[in-house]
N, CA and C atoms as an extended XYZ file, in Angstrom:
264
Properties=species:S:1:pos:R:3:atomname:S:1:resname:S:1:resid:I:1 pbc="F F F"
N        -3.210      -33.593     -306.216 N   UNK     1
C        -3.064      -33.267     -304.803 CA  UNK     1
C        -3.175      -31.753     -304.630 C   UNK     1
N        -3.695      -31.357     -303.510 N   UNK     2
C        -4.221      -30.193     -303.132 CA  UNK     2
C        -2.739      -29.868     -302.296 C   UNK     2
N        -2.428      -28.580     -302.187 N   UNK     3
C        -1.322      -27.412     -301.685 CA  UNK     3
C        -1.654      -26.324     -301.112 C   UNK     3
N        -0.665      -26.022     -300.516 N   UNK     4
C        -0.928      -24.740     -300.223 CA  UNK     4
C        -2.092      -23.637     -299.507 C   UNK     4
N        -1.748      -22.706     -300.578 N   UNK     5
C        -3.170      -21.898     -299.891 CA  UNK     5
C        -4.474      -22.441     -300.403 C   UNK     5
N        -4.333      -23.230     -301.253 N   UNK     6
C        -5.765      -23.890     -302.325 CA  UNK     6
C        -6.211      -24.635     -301.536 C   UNK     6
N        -5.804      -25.156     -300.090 N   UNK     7
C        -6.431      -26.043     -298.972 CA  UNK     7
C        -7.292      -25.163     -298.159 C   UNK     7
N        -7.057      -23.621     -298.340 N   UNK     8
C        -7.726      -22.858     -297.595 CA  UNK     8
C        -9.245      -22.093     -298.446 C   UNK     8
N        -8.691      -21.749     -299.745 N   UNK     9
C        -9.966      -20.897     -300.487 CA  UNK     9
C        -9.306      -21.382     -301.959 C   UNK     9
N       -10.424      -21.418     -303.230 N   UNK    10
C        -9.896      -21.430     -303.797 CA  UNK    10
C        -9.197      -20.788     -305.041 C   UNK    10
N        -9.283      -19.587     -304.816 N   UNK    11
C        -8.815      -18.318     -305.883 CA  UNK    11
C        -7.962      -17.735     -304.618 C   UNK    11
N        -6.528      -17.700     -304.089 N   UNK    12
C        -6.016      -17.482     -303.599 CA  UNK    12
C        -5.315      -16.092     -303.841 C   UNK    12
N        -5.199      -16.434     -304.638 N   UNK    13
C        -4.333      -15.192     -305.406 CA  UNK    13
C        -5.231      -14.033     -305.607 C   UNK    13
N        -6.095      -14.653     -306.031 N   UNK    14
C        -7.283      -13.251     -306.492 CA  UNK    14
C        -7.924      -12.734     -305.350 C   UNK    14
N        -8.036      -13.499     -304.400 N   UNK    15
C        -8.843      -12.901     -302.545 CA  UNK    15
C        -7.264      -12.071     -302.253 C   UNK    15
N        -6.192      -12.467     -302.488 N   UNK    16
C        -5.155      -11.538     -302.185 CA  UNK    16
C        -5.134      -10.522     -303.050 C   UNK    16
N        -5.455       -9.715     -304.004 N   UNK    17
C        -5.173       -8.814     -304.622 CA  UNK    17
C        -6.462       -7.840     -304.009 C   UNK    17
N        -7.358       -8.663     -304.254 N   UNK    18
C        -8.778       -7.850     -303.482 CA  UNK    18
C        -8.598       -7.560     -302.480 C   UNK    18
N        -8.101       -8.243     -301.383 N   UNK    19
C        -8.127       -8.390     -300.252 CA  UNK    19
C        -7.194       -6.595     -299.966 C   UNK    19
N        -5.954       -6.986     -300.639 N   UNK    20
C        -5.246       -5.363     -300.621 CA  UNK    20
C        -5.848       -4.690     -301.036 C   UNK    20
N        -6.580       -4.256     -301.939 N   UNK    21
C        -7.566       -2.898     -302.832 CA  UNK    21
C        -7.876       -2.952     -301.456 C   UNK    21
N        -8.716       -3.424     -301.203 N   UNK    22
C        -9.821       -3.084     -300.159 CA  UNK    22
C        -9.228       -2.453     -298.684 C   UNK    22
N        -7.981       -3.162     -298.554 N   UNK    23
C        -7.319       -2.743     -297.294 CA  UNK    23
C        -6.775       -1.433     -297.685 C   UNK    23
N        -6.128       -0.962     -298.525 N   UNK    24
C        -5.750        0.034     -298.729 CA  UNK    24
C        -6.925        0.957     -299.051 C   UNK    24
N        -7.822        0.745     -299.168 N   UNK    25
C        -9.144        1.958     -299.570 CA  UNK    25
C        -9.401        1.994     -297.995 C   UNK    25
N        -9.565        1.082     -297.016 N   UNK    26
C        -9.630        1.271     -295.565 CA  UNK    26
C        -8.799        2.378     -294.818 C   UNK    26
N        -7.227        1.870     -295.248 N   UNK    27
C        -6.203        2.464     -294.839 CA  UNK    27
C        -6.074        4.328     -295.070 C   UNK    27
N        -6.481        4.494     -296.758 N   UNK    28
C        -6.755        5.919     -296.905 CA  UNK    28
C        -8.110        6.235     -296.775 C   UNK    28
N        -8.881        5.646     -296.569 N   UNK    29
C        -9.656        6.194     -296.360 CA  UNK    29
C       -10.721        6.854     -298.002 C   UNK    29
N       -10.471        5.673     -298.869 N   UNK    30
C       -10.742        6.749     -300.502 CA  UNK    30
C       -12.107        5.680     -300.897 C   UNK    30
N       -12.338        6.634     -301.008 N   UNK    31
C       -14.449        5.547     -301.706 CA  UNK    31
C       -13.588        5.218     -303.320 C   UNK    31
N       -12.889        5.792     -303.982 N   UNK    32
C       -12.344        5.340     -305.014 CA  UNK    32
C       -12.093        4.222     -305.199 C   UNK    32
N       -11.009        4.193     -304.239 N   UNK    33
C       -10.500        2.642     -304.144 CA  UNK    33
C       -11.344        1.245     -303.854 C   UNK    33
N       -12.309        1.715     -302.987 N   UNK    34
C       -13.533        0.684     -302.373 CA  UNK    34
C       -14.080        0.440     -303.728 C   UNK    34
N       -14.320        1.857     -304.741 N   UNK    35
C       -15.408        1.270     -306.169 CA  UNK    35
C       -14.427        0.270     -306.828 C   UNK    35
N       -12.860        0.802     -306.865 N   UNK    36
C       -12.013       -0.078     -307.801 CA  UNK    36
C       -12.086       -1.611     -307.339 C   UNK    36
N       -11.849       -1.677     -306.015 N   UNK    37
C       -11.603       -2.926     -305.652 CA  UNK    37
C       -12.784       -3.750     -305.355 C   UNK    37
N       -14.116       -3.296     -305.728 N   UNK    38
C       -15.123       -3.781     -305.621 CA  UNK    38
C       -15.560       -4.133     -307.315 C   UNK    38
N       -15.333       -3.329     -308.165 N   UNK    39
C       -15.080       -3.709     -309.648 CA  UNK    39
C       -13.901       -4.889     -309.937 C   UNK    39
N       -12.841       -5.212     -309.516 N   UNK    40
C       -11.914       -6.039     -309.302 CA  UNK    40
C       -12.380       -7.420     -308.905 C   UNK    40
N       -13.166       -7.321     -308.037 N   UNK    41
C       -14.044       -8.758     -307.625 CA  UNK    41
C       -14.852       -9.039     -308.208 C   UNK    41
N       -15.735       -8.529     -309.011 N   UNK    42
C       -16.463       -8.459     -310.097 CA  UNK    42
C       -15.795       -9.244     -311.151 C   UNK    42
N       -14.735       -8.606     -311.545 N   UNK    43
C       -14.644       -9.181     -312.839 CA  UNK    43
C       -13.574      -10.426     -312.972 C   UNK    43
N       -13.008      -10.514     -311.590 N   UNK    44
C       -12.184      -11.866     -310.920 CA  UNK    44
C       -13.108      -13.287     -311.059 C   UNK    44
N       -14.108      -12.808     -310.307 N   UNK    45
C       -15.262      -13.622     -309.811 CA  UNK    45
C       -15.862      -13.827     -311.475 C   UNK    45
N       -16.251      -13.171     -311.888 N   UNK    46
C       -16.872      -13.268     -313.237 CA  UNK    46
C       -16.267      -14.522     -314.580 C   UNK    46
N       -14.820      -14.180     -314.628 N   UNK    47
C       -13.622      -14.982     -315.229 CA  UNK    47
C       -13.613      -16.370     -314.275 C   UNK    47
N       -13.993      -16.409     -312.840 N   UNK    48
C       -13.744      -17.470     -312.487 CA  UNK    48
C       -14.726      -18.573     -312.799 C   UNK    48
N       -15.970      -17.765     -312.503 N   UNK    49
C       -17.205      -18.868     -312.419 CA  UNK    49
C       -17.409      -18.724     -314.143 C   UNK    49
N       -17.390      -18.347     -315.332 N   UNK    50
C       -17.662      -18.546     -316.109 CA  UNK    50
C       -16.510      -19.201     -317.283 C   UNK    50
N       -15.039      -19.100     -316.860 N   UNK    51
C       -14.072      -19.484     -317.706 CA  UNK    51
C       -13.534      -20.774     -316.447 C   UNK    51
N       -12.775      -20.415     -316.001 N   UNK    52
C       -11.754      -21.281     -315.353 CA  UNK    52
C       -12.760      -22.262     -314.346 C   UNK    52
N       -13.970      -22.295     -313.798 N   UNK    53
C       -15.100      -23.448     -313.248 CA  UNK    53
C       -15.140      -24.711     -314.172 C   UNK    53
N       -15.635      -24.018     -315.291 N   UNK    54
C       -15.723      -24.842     -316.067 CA  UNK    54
C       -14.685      -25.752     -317.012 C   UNK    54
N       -13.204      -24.898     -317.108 N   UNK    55
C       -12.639      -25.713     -317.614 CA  UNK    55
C       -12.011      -26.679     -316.638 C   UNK    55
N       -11.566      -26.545     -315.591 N   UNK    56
C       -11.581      -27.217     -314.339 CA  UNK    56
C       -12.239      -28.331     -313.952 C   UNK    56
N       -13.887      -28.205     -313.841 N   UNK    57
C       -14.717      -29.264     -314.262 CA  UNK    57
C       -14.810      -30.554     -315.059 C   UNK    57
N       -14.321      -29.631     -316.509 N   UNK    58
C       -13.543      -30.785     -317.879 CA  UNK    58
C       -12.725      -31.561     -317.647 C   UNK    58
N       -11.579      -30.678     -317.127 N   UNK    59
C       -10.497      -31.379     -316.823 CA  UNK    59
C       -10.318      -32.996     -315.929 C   UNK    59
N       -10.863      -32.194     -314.522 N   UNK    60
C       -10.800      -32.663     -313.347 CA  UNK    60
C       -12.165      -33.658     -312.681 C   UNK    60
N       -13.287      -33.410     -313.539 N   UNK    61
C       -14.288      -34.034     -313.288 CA  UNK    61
C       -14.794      -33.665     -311.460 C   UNK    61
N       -15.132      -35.346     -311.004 N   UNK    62
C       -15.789      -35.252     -310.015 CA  UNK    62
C       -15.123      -35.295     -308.758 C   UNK    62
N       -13.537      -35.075     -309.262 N   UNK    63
C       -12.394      -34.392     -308.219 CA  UNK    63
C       -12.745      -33.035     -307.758 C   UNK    63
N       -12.906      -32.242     -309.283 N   UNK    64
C       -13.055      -31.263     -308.709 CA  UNK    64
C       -14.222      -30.757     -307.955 C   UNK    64
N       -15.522      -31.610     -308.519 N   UNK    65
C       -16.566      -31.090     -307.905 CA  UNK    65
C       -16.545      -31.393     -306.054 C   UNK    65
N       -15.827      -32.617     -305.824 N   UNK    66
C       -15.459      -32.794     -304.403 CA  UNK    66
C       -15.121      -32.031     -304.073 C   UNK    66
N       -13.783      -30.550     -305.064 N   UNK    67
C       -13.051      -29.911     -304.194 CA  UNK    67
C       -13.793      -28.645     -303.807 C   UNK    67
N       -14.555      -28.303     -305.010 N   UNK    68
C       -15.362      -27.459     -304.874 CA  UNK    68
C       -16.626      -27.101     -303.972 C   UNK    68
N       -17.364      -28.119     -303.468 N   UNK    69
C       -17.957      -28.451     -302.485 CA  UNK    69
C       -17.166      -28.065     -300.973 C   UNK    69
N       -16.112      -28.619     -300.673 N   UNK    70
C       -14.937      -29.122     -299.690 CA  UNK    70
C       -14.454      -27.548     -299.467 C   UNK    70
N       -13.949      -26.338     -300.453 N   UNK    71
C       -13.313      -25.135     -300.275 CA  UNK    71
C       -14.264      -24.247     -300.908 C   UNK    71
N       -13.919      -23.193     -299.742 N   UNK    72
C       -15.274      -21.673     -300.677 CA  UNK    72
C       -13.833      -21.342     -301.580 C   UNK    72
N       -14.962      -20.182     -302.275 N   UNK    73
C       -13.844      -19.926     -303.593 CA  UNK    73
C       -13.775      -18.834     -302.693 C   UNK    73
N       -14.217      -17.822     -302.197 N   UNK    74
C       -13.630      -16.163     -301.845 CA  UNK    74
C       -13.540      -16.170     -300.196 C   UNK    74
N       -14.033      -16.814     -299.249 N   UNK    75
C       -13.457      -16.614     -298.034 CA  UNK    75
C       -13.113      -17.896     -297.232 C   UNK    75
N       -11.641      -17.334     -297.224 N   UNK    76
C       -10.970      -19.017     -297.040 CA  UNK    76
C       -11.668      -19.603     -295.461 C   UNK    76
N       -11.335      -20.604     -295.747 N   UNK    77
C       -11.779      -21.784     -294.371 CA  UNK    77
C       -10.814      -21.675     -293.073 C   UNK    77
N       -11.214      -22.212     -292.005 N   UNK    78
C        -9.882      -21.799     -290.806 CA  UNK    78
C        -9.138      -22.994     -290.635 C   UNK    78
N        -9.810      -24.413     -291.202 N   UNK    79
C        -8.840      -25.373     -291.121 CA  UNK    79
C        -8.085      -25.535     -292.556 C   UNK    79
N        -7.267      -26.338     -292.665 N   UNK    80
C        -7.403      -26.956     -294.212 CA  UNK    80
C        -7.475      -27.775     -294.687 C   UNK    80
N        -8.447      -28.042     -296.182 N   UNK    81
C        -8.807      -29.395     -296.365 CA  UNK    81
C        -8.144      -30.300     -296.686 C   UNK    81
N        -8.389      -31.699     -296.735 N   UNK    82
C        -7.183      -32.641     -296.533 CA  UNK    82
C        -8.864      -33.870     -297.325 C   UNK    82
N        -8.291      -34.012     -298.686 N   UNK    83
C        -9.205      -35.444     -299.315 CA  UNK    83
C        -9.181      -36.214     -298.265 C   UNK    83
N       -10.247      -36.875     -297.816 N   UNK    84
C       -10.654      -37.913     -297.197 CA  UNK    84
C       -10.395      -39.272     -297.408 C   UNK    84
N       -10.806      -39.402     -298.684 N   UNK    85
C       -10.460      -41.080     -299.688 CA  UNK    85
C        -9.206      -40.963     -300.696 C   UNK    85
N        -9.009      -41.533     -301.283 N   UNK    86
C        -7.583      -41.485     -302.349 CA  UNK    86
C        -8.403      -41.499     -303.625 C   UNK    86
N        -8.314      -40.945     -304.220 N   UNK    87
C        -8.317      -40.968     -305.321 CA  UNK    87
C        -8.775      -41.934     -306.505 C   UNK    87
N       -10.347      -42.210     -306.863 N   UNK    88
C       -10.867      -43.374     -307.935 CA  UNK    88
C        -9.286      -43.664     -309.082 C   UNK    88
């Protein structure tokens, strides 16, 4: 069963850490921070789609590929998703 913020996007945690770099490079105003927090998504995104996709996949099969389809991974949705059918 799906929770939480994972009904909305699905790297929650990681669009929140980015999400601050980036606000705070807004906030001061620092191109620093924009390179850091733009390197940060990089290598979030990188670990996601190449480690944790796939073991997910293994795991979870054609659950997950439903879920994955169903939620973006980096900019969450405005409703939230809710499985349709129950579960093979």
């Amino acid at each position: 069963m799906i929770g939480g913020d994972f009904r909305f996007v699905r790297n929650p945690m990681y669009v929140g850490v980015v999400t601050t770099i980036l606000g705070q490079a807004l906030l001061y105003l620092d191109p620093a921070l924009l390179i850091y927090g733009l390197g940060a998504w990089v290598v979030m995104a990188t670990f996601v789609r190449y480690y944790e996709e796939p073991v997910l996949r293994q795991r979870y099969g054609s659950q997950y590929d439903d879920y994955r389809k169903a939620v973006p991974a980096w900019i969450p949705r405005v409703r939230p998703w809710r499985r349709t059918a129950p579960p093979a």
